[in-house]
N, C-alpha and C positions, 0 to 999 in steps of 0.2 A: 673325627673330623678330618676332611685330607684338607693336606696342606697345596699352599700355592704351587709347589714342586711336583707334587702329585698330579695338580690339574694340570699342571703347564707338561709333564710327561705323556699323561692322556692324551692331551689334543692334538700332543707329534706321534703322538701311536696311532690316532684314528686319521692324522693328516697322510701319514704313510700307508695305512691298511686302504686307504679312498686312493692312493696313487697305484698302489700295486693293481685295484680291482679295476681301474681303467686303461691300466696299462698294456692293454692289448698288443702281442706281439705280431709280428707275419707269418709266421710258422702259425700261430692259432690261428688268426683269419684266414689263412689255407685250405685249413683242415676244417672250419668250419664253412667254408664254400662247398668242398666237395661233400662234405655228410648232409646238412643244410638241404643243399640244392638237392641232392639223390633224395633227402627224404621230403622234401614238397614233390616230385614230381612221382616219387612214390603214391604220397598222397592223393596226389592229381588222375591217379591211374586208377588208386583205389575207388573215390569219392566218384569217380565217371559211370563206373558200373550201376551205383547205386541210383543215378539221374539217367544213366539208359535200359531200365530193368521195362518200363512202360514199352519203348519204342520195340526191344529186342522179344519179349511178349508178343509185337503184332508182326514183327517179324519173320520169327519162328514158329508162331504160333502157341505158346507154351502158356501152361497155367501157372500161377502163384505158387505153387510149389515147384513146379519146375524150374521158378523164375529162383529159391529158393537154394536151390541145389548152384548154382552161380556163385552165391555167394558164399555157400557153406565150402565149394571145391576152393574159392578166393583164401577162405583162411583156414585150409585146412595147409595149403603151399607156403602160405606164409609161417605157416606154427613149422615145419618143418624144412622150409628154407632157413627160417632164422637160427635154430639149433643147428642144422648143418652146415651152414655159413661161415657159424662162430667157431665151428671146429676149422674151416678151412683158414680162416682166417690168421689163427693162433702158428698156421703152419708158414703161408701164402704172404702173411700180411694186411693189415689194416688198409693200405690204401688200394693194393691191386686187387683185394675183395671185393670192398666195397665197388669197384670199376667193373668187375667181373659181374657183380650183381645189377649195376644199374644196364650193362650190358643186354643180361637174361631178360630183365623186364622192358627195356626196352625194345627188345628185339618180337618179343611175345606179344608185345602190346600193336606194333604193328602187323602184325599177321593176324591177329582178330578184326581188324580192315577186312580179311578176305576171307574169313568162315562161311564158309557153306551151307551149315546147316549149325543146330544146336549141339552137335556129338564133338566137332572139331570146336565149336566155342569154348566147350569145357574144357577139351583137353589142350590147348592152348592155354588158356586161363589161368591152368592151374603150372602149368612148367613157367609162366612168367610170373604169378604168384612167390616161387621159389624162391627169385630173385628182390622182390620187392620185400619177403622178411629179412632175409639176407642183410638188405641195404642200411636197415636200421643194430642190427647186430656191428656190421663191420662200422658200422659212423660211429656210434655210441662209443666202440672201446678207441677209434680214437682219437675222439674228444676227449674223453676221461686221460690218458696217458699223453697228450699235447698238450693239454692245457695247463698253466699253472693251479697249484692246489688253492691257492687264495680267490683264483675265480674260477673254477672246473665247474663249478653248478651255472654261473655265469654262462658259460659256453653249451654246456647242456641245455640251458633251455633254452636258448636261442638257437639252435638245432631243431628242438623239438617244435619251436615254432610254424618249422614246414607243413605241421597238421592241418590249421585252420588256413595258412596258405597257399598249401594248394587244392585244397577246397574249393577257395571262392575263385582258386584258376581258372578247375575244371565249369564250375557256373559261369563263371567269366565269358570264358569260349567258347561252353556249347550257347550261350546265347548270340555269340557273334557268329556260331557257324549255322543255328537254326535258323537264324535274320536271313543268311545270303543264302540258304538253301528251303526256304520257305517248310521249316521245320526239320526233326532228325530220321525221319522217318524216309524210307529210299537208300540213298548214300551219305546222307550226312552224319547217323553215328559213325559210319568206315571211316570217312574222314577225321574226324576226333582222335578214335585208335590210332590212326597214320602219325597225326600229331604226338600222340603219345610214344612213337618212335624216337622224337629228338632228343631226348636227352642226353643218349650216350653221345651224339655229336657235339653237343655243350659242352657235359661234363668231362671228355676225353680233354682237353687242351686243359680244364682244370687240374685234371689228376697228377698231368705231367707234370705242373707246379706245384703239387702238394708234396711236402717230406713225409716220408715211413715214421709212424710211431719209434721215437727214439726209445724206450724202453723195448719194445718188438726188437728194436734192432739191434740193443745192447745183449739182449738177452739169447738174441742169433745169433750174433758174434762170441760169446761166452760161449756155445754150446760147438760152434764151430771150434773153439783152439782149448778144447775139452776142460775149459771151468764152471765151476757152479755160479751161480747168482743167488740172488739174496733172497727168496719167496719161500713160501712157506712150502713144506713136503706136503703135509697133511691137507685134505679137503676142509673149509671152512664151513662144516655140513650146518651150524646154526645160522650161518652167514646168509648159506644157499636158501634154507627154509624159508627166512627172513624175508630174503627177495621174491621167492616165487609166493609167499601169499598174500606179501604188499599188492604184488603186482594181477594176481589173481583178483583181492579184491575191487583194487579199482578198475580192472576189465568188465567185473560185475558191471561195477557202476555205470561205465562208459556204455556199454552196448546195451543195459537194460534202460540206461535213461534216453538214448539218443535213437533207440529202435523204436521204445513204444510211446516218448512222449507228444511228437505229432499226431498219433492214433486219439492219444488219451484224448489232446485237448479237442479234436473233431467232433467225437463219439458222445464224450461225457462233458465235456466242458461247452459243448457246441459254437464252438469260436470256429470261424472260417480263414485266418490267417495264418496259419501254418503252414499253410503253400503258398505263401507271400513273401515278397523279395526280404519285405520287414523283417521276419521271423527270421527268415537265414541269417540277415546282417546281425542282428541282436544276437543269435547264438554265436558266430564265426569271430565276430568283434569282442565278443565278451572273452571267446578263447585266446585272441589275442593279445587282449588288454590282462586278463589272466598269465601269460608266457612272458610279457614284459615285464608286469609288477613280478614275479617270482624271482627272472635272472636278477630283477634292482637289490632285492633284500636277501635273495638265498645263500650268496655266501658273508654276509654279514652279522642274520641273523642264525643260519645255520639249516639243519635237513629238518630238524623235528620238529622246529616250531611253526615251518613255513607248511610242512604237511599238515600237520595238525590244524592251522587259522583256516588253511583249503579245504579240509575235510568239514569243517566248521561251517565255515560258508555255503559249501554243495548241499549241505544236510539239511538247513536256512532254507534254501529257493529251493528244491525239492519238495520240502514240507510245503510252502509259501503254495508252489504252481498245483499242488494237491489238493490244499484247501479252499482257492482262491476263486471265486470265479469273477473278480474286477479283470478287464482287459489291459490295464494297462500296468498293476498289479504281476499278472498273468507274463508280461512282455519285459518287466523288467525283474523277475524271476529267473525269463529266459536266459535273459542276459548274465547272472550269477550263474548259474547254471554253466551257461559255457565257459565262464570265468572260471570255475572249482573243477569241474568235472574233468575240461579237457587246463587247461592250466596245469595241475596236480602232475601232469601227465610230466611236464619241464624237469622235474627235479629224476626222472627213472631212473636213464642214464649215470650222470654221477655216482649217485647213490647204489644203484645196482653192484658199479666197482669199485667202489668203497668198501661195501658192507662184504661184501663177493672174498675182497682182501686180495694179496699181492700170489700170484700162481701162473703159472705159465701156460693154464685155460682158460684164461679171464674168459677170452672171446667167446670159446664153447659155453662157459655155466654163465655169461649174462644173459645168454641168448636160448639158454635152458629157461632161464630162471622168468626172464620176459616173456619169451612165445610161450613154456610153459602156461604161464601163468592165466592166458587168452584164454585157455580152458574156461575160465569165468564168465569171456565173453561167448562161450557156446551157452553157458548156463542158463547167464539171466533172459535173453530173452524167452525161451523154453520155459523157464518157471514161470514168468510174469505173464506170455503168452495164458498158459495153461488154466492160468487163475484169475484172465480176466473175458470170465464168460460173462458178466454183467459189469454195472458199474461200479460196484460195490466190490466184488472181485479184481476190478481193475486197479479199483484204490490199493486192494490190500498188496495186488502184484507189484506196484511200482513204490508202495513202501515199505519192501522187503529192499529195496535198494538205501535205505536209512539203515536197517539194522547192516548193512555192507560197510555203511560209513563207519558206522560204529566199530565193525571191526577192523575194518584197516586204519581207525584212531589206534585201538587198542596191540595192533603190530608196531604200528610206531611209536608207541607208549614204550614198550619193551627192546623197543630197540636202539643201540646205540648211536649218539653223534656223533657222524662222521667228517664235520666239516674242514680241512684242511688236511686230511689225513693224506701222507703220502705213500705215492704208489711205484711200484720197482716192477 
């Protein structure tokens, strides 16, 4: 039985662990302004392509596959900006990477304003691509390394929230720039692009008030007046695995669920709202509402439990919008759905350099281990595609994303808790 002593020590332990986790400094709200902001406008840049693939179609004139290869060049720059990013990064630094990158895609995004034809949209696309995987490599490491250990997940996913933020940007604007342009078709996707210029004008006056990862710079300064630092020699190769098949399979998850479930509910479910403001809100909100509850409980409850309740949940409204064919069933499915699926997504970060451990490549192997990892997202759509030549096929394609769940429970089963672990 604990005594009164006991209880009365608990509740200044849990009064101090709740001061410490709101204790947010300025050096972290810095540093999570400029990763933050780079990755919604990241986002913004990404999510546009996907809402101008119709317009750019009649544009260009290209087929569904051609319209296909858009976005396969999108993340083909992304998987190897972000690996290369993280290497410049480890050298460059955390914040003038990240600045560098939001740069690139900045820059690239508004020159696809003036593409000529479909040959220059791609190759554009893809050199600004570069910089938009980039953005999320150089944020993440540092967030992980700014941030206090007792709320590093805290800050992580409050980052990662830029996802479904600027999503609903990019919706946001092209419907205000369709309204005064009497649609996007003419000049008003250029214009959008154009927009997608600003950021580096924002984010420059941010950066200059963000501080350089202090571990970056301890570890500079040691290496400048020839001492060692305390990281480990060795590669943390179960660490790396670790990361890169977590994050493989919730890429499954994300791209298989977020590609084909509009299709699914059309085709087989013959629901008409999926191309309704409805449907966006309920998924984008649910991501939201998903990224908040995470940073509230992730570092008090910790990495594996909070992955594991997500993986939980996505598996739940997956199955649910499977079987269901009630509408309203069906819409608040949705909504779990973007809850777990993108949600899950809040905790990467942290955890990547946690589990990654303390080396002087963080930036390189997170950003191996993440964009690697997108591999998953070339996957599922491809399989799921492939095997839903009817409805019955369709079913089976979209729950081969449950056995996905399954296993990246079963990665995080085996893997260790990382929560307050510190990082050098």
């Amino acid at each position: 039985m604990k005594t009164s002593a006991d209880l009365t020590a608990g509740a200044i332990g849990r009064e101090e662990e709740g001061k410490r986790y709101k204790d947010i400094t300025r050096v972290e709200w810095r540093s999570l302004s400029l990763a933050g902001l780079g990755w919604t406008f990241e986002s913004y840049d990404s999510f546009l392509l996907s809402l101008l693939l119709p317009t750019l179609a009649l544009q260009f004139g290209l087929t569904k596959a051609q319209l296909g290869l858009f976005t396969s060049i999108t993340a083909a720059g992304q998987i190897l900006g972000g690996i290369l990013f993280g290497y410049v990064s480890d050298r460059l630094g955390r914040v003038r990477t990240a600045m560098l990158c939001i740069a690139i895609y900045s820059l690239f995004s508004g020159l696809l304003a003036f593409a000529p034809n479909e040959h220059w949209f791609a190759a554009i696309r893809f050199c600004g691509a570069l910089g938009m995987g980039g953005t999320w490599t150089a944020g993440a490491a540092l967030i992980a390394e700014t941030w206090h250990a007792s709320r590093r997940g805290k800050g992580g996913a409050l980052m990662q929230m830029g996802l479904p933020i600027g999503a609903i940007l990019a919706i946001t604007i092209s419907g205000i720039v369709s309204g005064i342009n009497d649609g996007l078709a003419g000049g008003g996707w250029r214009v959008l692009f154009l927009i997608g210029a600003l950021p580096f004008f924002i984010l420059f006056f941010v950066a200059r008030k963000t501080p350089e990862s202090p571990i970056w710079l301890e570890r500079k300064q040691a290496q400048a007046q020839a001492r060692t630092v305390s990281v480990d020699a060795k590669l943390n190769v179960r660490g790396l695995l670790t990361a890169f098949t977590f994050i493989f399979f919730l890429q499954y998850l994300y791209w298989g669920v977020f590609t084909w479930t509009p299709t699914f509910l059309v085709t087989v479910k013959h629901l008409d709202f999926v191309h309704s403001l409805k449907f966006v809100l309920a998924l984008q909100f649910g991501a939201i509402s998903g990224f908040l509850l995470f940073s509230a409980f992730v570092d008090r409850l910790g990495r594996r439990p909070m992955f594991m309740a997500y993986l939980l949940v996505g598996a739940a409204a997956v199955f649910g919008y499977i079987l269901s064919w009630n509408a309203l069933v069906l819409m608040v499915a949705i909504f779990f759905t973007g809850f777990s699926v993108n949600g899950i997504f809040a905790g990467a970060g942290p955890f990547l350099a946690e589990i990654i451990g303390n080396t002087a490549s963080r930036g390189f192997l997170m950003g191996l281990a993440y964009n690697g990892g997108r591999l998953g997202g070339f996957i599922a759509p491809l399989v799921i595609g492939t095997l839903a030549t009817n409805a019955g096929g369709f079913v089976l394609g979209l729950s081969t994303t449950i056995v996905a769940f399954i296993a990246a429970a079963i990665v995080v089963y085996f893997a260790p808790e990382t929560r307050g672990k510190t990082l050098v």
